[in-house]
C-alpha positions, 0 to 999 in steps of 0.5 A: 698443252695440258701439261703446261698448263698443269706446270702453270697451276703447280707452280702457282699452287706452290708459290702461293701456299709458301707465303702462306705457310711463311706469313704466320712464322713472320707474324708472330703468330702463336702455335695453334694458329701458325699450326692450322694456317700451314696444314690449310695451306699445305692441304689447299695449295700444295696437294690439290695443285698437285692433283690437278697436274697429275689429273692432266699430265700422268704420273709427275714429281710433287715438286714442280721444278723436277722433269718429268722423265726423271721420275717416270721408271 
């Protein structure tokens, strides 16, 4: 149970912080804003997700889509 809901958080951390990342480069925006944009997406809903899922599940993937078991020794 822990683990999926771990996957669920992962997954909606990844997906949210790859429109964040990607909505600067759509805009227009200029270097120094599309540059601190994605670092605060990367950091906020890439990494912290990611520990989340670590937290309730043990040693996993960063990726969301790769198996558990694939990664384990």
């Amino acid at each position: 149970m822990l683990e999926r809901l771990g996957l669920v958080i992962h997954w909606l951390g990844f997906i949210t912080g790859s429109i964040l990342c990607l909505l600067p480069v759509i805009a227009e925006a200029d270097l120094s804003t599309t540059f601190s944009v994605v670092t605060f997406s990367f950091v906020i809903f890439f990494l912290c997700p990611w520990a989340i899922r670590y937290i309730l599940a043990g040693k996993i993937h960063f990726f969301p889509w790769m198996k558990n078991n694939s990664f384990r020794d």
